[in-house]
ChimeraX commands (.cxc) that place a marker at each C-alpha (Angstrom):
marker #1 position 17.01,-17.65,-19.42 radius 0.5
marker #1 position 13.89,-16.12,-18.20 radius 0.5
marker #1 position 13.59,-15.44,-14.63 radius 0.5
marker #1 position 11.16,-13.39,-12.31 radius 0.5
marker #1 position 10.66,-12.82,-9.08 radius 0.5
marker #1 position 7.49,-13.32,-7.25 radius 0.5
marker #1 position 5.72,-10.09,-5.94 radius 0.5
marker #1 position 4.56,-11.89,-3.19 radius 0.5
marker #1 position 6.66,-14.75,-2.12 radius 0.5
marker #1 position 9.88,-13.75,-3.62 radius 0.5
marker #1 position 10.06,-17.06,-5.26 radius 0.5
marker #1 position 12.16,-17.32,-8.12 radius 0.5
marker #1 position 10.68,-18.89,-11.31 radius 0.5
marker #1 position 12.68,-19.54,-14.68 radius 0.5
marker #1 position 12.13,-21.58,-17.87 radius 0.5
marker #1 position 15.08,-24.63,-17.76 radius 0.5
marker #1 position 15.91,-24.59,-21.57 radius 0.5
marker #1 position 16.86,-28.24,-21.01 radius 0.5
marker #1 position 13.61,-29.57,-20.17 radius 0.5
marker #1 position 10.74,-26.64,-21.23 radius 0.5
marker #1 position 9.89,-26.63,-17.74 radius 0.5
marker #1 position 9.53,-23.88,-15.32 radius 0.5
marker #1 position 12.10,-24.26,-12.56 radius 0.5
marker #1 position 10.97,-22.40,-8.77 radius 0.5
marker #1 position 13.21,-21.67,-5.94 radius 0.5
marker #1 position 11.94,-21.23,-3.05 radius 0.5
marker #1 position 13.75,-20.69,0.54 radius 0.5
marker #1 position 16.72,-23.20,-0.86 radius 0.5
marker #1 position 14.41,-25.64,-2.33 radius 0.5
marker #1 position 14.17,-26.31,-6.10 radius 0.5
marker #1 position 11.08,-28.15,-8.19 radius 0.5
marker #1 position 10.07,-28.42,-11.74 radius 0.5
marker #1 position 6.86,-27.51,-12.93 radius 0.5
marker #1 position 4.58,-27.76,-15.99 radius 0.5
marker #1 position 3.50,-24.80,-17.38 radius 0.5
marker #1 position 0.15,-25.45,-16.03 radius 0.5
marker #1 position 1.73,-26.10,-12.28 radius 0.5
marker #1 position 2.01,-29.01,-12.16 radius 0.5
marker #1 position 4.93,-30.50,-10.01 radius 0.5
marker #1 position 6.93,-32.72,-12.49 radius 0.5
marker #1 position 10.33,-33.02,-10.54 radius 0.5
marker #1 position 12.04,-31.99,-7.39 radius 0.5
marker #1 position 10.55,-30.44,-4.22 radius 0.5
marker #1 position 7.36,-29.31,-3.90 radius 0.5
marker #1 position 7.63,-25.41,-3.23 radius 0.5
marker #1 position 3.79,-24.50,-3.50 radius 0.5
marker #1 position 4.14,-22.89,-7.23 radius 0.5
marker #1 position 2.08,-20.92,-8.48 radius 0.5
marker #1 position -0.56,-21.67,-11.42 radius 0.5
marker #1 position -0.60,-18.60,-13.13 radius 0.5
marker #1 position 3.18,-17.16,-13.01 radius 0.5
marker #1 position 3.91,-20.56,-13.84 radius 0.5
marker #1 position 1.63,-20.11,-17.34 radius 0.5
marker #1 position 3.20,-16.83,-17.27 radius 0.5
marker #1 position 6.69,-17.50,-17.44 radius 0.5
marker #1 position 6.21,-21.42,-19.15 radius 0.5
marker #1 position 3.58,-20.48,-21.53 radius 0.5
marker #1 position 4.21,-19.92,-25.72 radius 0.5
marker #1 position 5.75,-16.68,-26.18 radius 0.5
marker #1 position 2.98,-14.29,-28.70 radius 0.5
marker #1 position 3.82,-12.38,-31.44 radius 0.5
marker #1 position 4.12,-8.95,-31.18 radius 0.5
marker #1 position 1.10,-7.13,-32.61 radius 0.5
marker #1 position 2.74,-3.53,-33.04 radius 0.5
marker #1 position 5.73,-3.50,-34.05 radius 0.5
marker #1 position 6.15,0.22,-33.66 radius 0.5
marker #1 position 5.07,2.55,-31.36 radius 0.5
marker #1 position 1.90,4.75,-31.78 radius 0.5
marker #1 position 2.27,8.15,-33.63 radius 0.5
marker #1 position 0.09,10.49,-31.66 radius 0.5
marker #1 position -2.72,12.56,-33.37 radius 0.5
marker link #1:1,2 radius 0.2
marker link #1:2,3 radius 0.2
marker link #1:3,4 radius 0.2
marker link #1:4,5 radius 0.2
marker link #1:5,6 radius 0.2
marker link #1:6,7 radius 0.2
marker link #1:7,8 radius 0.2
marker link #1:8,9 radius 0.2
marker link #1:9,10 radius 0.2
marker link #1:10,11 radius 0.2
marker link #1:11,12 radius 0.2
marker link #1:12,13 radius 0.2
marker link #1:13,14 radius 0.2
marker link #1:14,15 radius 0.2
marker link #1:15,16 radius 0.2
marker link #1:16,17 radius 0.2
marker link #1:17,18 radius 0.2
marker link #1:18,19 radius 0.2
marker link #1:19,20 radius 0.2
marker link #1:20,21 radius 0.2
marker link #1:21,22 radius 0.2
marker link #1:22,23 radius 0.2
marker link #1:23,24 radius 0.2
marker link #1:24,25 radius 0.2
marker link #1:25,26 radius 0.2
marker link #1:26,27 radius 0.2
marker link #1:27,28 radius 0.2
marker link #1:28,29 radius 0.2
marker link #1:29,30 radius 0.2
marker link #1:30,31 radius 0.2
marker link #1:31,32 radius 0.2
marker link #1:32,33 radius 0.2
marker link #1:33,34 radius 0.2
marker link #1:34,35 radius 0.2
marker link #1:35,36 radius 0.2
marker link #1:36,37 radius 0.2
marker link #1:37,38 radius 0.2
marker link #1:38,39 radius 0.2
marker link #1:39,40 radius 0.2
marker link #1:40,41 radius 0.2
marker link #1:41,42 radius 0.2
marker link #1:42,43 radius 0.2
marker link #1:43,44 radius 0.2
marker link #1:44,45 radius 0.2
marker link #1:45,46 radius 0.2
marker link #1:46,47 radius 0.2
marker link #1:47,48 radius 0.2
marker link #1:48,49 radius 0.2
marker link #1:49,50 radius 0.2
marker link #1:50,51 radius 0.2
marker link #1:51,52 radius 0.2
marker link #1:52,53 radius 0.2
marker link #1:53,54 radius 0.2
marker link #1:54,55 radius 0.2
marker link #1:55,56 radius 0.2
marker link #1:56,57 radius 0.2
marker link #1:57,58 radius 0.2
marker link #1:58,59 radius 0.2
marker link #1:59,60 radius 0.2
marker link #1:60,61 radius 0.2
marker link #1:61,62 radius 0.2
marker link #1:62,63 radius 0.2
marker link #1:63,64 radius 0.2
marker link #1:64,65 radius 0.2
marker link #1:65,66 radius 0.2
marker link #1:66,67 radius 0.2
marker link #1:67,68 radius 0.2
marker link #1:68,69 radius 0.2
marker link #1:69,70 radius 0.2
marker link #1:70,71 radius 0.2
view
């Protein structure tokens, strides 16, 4: 499972494989979030919009698959 940390309020957000949804702990409480931040079950911790998108959102395919060759 995904999971980061926060830089700023040391929540803990993770994508629940179950459910697609981004799970946040927060100080011993747990909610479940859309990907957009929106509070779908669970406490209300105060996610965050954008790590929510960040961690939640469609995984991109990689561009480069190999690493530049300097000049």
């Amino acid at each position: 499972m995904r999971e980061l940390r926060h830089p700023l309020t040391r929540a803990v957000y993770g994508l629940d494989p179950e459910t697609g949804l981004v799970r946040v702990q927060y100080e011993g409480r747990t909610g479940l979030y859309s990907c957009t931040g929106e509070l779908k079950s669970g406490d209300p911790v105060g996610a965050d919009p954008n790590f929510c998108l960040w961690v939640g959102g469609p995984l991109v395919e990689q561009k480069y698959d190999k690493p530049f060759k300097s000049v």
